[in-house]
N, C-alpha and C positions, 0 to 999 in steps of 0.2 A: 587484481594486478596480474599482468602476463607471465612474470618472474616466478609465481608462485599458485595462479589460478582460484587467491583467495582474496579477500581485501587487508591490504596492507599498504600502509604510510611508504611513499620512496624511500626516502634514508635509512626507512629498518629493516629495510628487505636484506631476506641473506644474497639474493645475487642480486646484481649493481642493474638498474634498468634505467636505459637514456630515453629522455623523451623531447620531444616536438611539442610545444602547446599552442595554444591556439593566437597566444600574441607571438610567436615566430612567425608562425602561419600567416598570419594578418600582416606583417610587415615585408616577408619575402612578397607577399601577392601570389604565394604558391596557388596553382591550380589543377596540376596531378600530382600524384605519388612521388613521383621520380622528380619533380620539383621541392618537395618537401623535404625530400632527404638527401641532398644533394650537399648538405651543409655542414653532416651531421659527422663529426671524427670518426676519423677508420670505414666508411662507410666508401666503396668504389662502386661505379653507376658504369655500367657499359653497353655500348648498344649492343642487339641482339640478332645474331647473322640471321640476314636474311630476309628482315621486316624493319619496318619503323619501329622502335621502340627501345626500353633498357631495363637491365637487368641489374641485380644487387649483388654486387660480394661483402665477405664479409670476414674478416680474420683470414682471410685468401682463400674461404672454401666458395664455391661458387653459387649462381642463380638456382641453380637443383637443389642447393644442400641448403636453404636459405628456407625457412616458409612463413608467408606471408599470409595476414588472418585480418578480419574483418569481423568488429565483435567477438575474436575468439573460435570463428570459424573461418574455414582457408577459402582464397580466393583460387581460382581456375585457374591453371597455366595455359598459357596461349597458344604454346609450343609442343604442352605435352608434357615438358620438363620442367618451363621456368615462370614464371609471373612480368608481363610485362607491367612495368611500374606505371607507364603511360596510361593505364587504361582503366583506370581509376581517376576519379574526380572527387575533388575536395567539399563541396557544399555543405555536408553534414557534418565534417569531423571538427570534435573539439579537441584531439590530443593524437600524438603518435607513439610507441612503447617500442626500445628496441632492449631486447635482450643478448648478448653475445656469448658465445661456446652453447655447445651440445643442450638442447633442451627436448629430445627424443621423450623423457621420462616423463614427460608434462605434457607433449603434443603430437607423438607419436615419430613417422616416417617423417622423411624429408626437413625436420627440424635440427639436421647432424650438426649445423653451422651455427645455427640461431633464428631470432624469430622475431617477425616486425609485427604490429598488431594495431593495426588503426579501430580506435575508438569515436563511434560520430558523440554530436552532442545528444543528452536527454534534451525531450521536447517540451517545450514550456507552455504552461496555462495562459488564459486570457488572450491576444493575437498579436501575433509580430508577421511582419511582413520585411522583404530583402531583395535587393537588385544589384548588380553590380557590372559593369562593363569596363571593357577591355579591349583597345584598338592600337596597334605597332607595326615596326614599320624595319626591314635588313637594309636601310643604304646599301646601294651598290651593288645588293643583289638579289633584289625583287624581281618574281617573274615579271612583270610588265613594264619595267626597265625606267620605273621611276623610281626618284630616291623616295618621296613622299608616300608613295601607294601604302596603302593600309594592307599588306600581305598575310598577318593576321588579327584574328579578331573572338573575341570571348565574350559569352553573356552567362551570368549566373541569377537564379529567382529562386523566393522560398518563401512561403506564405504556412505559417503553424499556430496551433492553439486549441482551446478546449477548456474544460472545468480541468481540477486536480486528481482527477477520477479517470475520465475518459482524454486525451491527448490526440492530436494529430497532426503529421505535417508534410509537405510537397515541396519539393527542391526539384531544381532541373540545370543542368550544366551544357553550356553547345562551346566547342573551342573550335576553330575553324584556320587552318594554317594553310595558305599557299606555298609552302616551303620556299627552296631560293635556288638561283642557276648564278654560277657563278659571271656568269655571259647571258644576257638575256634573247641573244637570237640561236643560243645551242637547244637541242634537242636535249640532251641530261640535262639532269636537275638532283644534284645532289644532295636536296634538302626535298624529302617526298612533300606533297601534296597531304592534308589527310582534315578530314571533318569530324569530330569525336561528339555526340552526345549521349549524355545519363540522367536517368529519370527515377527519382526516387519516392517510396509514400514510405512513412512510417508512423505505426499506433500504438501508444502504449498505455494499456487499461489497469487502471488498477482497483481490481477485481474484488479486493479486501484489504483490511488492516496490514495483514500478514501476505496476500496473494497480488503479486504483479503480472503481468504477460506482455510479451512485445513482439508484435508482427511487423517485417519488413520488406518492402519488396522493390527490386533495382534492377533496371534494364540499360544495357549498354550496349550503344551502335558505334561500329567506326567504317569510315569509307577513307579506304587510302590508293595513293598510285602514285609508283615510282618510274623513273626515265632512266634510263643508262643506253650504252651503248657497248657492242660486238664485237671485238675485232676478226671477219671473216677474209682473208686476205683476197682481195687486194683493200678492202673499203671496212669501215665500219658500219655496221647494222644498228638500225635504232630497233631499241625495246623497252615493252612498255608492261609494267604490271598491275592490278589494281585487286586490291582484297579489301571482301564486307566482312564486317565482323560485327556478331550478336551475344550480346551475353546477357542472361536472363536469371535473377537470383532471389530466390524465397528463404525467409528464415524467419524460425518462431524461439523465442524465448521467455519461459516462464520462472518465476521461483513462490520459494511455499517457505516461511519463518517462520518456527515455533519456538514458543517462548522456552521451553525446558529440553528439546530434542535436536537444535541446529536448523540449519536450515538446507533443504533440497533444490537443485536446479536441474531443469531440462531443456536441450536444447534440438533443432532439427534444421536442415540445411537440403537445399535441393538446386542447386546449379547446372544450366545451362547453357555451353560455349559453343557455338559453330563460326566457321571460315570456310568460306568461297573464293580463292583467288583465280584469278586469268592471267595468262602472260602470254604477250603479243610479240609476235617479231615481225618487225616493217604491220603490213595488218592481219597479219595469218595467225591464228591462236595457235599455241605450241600446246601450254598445259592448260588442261582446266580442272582445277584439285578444288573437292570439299571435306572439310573435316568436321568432326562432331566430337564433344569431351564432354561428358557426362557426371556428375561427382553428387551423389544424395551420403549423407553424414545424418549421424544422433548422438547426445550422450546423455546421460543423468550424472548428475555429481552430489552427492552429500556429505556438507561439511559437520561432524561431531561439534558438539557445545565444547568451551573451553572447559577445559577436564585439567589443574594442577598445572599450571602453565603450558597447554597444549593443545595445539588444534589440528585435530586427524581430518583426514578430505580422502573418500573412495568415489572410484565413479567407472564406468563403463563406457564404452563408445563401440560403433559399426560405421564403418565406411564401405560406398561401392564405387565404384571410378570403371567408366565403359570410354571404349576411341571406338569410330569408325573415320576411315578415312581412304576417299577415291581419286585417285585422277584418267580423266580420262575415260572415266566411266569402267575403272577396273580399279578391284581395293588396292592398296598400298600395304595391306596386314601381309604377312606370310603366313598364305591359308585358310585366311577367314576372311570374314565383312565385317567382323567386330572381334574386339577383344576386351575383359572383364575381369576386374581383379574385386577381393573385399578384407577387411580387416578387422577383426574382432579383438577390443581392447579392453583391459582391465589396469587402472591404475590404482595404486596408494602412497599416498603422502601426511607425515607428520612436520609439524614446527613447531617445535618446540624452546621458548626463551627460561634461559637460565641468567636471573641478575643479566647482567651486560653481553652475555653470551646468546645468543638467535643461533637455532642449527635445522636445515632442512632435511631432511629426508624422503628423497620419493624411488618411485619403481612404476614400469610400466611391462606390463606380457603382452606381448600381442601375436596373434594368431593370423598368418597372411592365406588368403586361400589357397598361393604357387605357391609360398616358403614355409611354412609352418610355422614354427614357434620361435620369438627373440626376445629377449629381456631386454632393459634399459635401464640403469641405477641413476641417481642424483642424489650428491651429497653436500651441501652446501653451509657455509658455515659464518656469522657476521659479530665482531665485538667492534661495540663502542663505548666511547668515556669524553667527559668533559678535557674542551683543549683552547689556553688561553683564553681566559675569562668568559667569553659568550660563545666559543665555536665549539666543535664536536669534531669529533676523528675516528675513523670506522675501518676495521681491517674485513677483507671478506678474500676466502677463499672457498672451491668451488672442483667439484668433480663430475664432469657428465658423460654417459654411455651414450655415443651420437649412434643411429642405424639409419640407412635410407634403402627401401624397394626399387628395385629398378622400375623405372618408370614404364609404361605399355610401349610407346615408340621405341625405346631403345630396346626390347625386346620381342618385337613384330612388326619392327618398320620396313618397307625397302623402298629408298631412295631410289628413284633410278633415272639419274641422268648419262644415260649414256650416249645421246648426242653429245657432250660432253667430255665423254672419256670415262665417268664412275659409276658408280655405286653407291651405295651406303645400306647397309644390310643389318637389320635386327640380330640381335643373340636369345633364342630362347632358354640355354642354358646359364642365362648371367647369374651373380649369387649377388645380393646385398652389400650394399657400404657398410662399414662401419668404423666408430672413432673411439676413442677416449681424448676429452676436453679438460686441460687442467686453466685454470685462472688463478690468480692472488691481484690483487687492487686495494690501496691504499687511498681514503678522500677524506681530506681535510678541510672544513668550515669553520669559518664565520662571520659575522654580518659583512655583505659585500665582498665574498672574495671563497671559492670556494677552487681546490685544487684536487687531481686525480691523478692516479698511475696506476696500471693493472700491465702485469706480463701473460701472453698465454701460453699456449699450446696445445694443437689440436694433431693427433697420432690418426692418420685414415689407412684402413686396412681394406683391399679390393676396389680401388678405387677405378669407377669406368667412364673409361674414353674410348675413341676410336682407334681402332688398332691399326696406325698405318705402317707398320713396321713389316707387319705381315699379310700385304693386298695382296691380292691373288688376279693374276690378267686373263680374263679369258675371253676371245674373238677381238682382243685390243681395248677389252676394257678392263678398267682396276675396280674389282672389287673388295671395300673396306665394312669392317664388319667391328661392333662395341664387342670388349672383351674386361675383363677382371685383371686387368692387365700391372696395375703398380700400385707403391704402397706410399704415399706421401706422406710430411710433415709440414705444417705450417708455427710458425713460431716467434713472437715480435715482445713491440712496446706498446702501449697507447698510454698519449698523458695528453691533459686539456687543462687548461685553468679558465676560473672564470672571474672576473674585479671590476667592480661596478666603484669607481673611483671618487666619482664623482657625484651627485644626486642626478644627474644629468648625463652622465656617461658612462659605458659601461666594455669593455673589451671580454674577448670570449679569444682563446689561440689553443690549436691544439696539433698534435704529430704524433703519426704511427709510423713504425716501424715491422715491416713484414718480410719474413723469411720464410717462402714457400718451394719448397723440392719435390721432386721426384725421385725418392728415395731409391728406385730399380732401376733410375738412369742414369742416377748423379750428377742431374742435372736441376734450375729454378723452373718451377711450373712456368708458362706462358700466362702472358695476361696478367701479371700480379706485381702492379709496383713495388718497388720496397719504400717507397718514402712516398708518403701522403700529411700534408699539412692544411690546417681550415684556420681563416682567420675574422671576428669577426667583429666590426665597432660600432656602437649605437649609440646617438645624442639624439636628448629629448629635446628639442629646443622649444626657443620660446613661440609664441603664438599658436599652440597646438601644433607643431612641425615635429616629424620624426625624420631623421637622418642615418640609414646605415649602411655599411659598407659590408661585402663578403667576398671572403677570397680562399679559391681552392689553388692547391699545389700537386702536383703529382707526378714522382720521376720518371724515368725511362722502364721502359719494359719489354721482355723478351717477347719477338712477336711468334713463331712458330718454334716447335720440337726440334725441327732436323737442322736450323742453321742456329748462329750465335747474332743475329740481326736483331734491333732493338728498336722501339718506336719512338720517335724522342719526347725528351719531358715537355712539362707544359705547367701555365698558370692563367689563371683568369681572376680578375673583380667584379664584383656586382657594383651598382648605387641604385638605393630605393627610398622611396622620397613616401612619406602619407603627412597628408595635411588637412585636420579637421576644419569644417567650415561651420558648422553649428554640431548639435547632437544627433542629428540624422543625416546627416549628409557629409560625402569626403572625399578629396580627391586625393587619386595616388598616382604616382608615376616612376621610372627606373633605365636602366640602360644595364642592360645585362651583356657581359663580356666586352668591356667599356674599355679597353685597350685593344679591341678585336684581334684577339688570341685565334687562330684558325689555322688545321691542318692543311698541310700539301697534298693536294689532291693528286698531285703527278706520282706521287710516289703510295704504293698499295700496301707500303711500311709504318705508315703515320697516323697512330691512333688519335691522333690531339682533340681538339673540339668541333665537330660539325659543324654547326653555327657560327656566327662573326656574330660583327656587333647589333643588337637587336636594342630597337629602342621605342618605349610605349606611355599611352595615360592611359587615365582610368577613372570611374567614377562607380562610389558604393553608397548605396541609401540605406540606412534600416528607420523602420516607425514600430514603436510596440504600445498595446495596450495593457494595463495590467486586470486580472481576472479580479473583479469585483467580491 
């Protein structure tokens, strides 16, 4: 389990872990990341300046302080700093794990915020095979300026099987989006273009009674290209960008179970991320930037046999994370053609249950090869007891030491658009974030109707941004440089209930409340609604029909540091329809943002929704054999 890095039942974990499983999944018709969790309470998705894609907050710490894992191992940031959710595919996963506050102590850097952790499915014996398509359509603002045009389009395939021994399986994901113009004879197009496909094998042997192993390997392409336009007076300039992106991911995992000594696991990781973008003005190339992100990981972990209600977990980890990146044919580092960080980790963790009492205990040291030496505690704590004849009621509180590395760009970047007017300029002197994470949560069950409440608060000391308070103009340009510049506070509600009322019906509602500051400004962070609500209702109906609804809320928010300007609120519904037609075959269909909720594009203040109303079908096969 993510919350605790051992196997443990959800309900008895001492910290509260949300999850996504695979009948969400199946019913949203999710097909990346960022579709998945989209749903999920207190959960805020925002696109990511500068690229197609979105990024995760969470308790209002951002896409940096967020980390994002795959098996338990981190996915690449796109960016350098953040994970774009987009770029990941669904095809393999049977569940999603979100953890909330500080879990540094359990996964190192960049977990200050918390941690998402997609789990695919284990692969089954004997042979299954899987198809699924997906064809939709933006009324009104399809580029080829029919309502009808099929603008986008998805295939997914996945054929696995084997004895109970040896396993294997092959999945492949192609999404293909024409984006949308809100005019179809303009040049912009404020919905990019982009083609995304992911190719995955995975094998898992098992080796002995006692001995598993599991090799994985996942290749991810995206070709994208955005339109906008210049204003160079007297006229506007068309331009034009278009970035490949390759990501290429190996990873082995083993474990070894002895009957009287625990059990040992090993794991290893070796990801590769590049980006080539071009950006065209009228037809003249301006920039031509490539980048390369590099990240190889190991750990061993061994968990102690339960020892008097106890189970102790030690393990070790190395990480190495390399950037190059040129435009132009001249690096972008300040001073080098690369740059190289690594982390040498040692953690321990006990949990130990007393009667009704569960209490975690862990710690992490890690050794960075700029920063040196940082500690991380985790103190976590869970009582439950019977409540009203069949349910349960569990109180859990929760203390964690968050820490995050400056990332390589923010400390050897240099932006340099000074056709433009700026800069943007690495800090090799930056020092690390860090937090302390408090939580208390309250969840009450039983049969059909399960309620929660947790208050948090997360204390961030050093927290880096760009310093524009202090640019510096030199020949008419501003040059802006990352600095350790404020000490923030984030601080709210989150409550959800969930009441299945009916055998047939079941509602899901939830609302956070977030109070995010700038403690050295006295001012709310940017970007960080204070009111977020998810709503969500499902009827089984009859004839094998599923019927659900989703609806997000999200108020106003401050758009920039130096004004009091705000973006306005916004809401959206989903409807998604699955209807079995036999045991292999089934059609789905939906209309996402079914009241076409969609920002003002005239104004450069309106964070609302990209998209309008998008509306699609779909067809999914499965056929399995069972292993004789």
């Amino acid at each position: 389990m993510t919350a605790t890095r051992t196997l443990q039942a959800q309900s008895l974990a001492p910290v509260r872990v949300e999850l996504v499983d695979a009948s969400e999944l199946q019913r949203m018709h999710a097909q990346t990341l960022a579709d998945a969790l989209e749903n999920v309470p207190g959960l805020q998705l925002r696109e990511i300046h500068g690229k197609s894609g979105h990024e995760l907050l969470l308790q209002g710490l951002s896409g940096d302080q967020v980390l994002v894992l795959i098996n338990g191992q981190p996915l690449a940031t796109s960016t350098g700093s953040t994970v774009d959710l987009d770029q990941y595919a669904l095809a393999e996963v049977e569940r999603i794990e979100i953890v909330k506050g500080a879990s540094s102590a359990h996964y190192g850097s960049a977990a200050m915020g918390g941690v998402v952790n997609v789990i695919t499915r284990d692969v089954s014996d004997g042979l299954s095979l899987g198809a699924r398509f997906e064809g939709g359509s933006r009324p009104g603002q399809n580029p080829g300026g029919e309502d009808a045009e099929a603008s986008a389009r998805s295939f997914q395939v996945q054929v696995e099987g084997g004895t109970p021994a040896l396993r294997m399986r092959l999945a492949a994901d192609q999404i293909n989006d024409d984006g949308f113009k809100l005019h179809p004879q303009d040049w912009a197009q404020p919905g990019d273009r982009s083609r995304r496909q992911q190719y995955a094998a995975e094998l898992n042997w098992q080796a002995a009674p006692a001995l598993s192993v599991q090799l994985n390997h996942n290749r991810y392409q995206e070709d994208d290209e955005s339109r906008y336009e210049y204003y160079a007076a007297p006229a506007y300039i068309d331009q034009r960008r278009t970035e490949d992106i390759e990501r290429i991911r190996s990873s082995v995992d083993a474990g070894y179970v002895w009957q009287h000594a625990g059990a040992l696991s090993v794991s290893a990781l070796d990801e590769r991320y590049s980006s080539h973008s071009v950006s065209h003005s009228q037809a003249a190339v301006v920039t031509d930037r490539r980048a390369h992100i590099d990240q190889q990981q190991w750990s061993v972990q061994w968990d102690a046999p339960r020892w008097k209600k106890q189970l102790l977990s030690i393990g070790i980890e190395q990480r190495h994370e390399s950037l190059r990146q040129q435009s132009n044919g001249q690096s972008e580092l300040q001073g080098a053609g690369e740059v190289r960080r690594r982390g040498d980790d040692v953690f321990v963790q006990n949990h130990i249950k007393l009667g009704q009492h569960s209490i975690l205990a862990g710690l992490r040291a890690q050794d960075d090869s700029d920063f040196g030496g940082h500690v991380a505690p985790k103190l976590a704590w869970r009582w439950g007891r019977a409540w009203h004849q069949d349910g349960q009621i569990h109180l859990r509180a929760s203390f964690g030491g968050g820490y995050r590395v400056p990332n390589l760009k923010e400390r050897h970047y240099l932006f340099d658009h000074s056709a433009l007017g700026y800069q943007v300029v690495g800090n090799p002197a930056l020092q690390p974030e860090s937090s302390s994470s408090w939580q208390l949560g309250v969840t009450a069950q039983r049969p059909g109707l399960e309620l929660h409440a947790n208050v948090f608060r997360n204390d961030v000391e050093d927290l880096i941004q760009t310093d524009l308070d202090n640019a510096q103009v030199l020949n008419g340009v501003a040059l802006y440089s990352y600095a350790n510049i404020a000490r923030a506070r984030t601080q709210g509600l989150e409550t959800s209930a969930r009441w299945r009322f009916t055998p047939l019906w079941s509602l899901q509602l939830a609302y956070t409340y977030t109070d995010a500051q700038d403690l050295n400004a006295g001012r709310s962070l940017t970007r960080r609604p204070r009111h977020m609500a998810r709503m969500g209702l499902d009827w089984d109906a009859p004839l094998d029909l599923q019927v659900s609804l989703r609806g997000r809320y999200q108020s106003d928010e401050r758009v920039d540091a130096d004004s009091t300007t705000r973006s306005p609120s916004w809401a959206t519904v989903d409807l998604k329809l699955n209807h079995a037609l036999d045991n292999r075959l089934s059609v789905f269909a939906g209309i996402e943002n079914l009241f076409d909720r969609q920002r003002d594009f005239s104004s450069a203040n309106d964070f609302g929704p990209l998209y309008g109303r998008y509306v699609y079908l779909g067809l999914d096969w499965r056929w399995r054999v069972e292993s004789s």
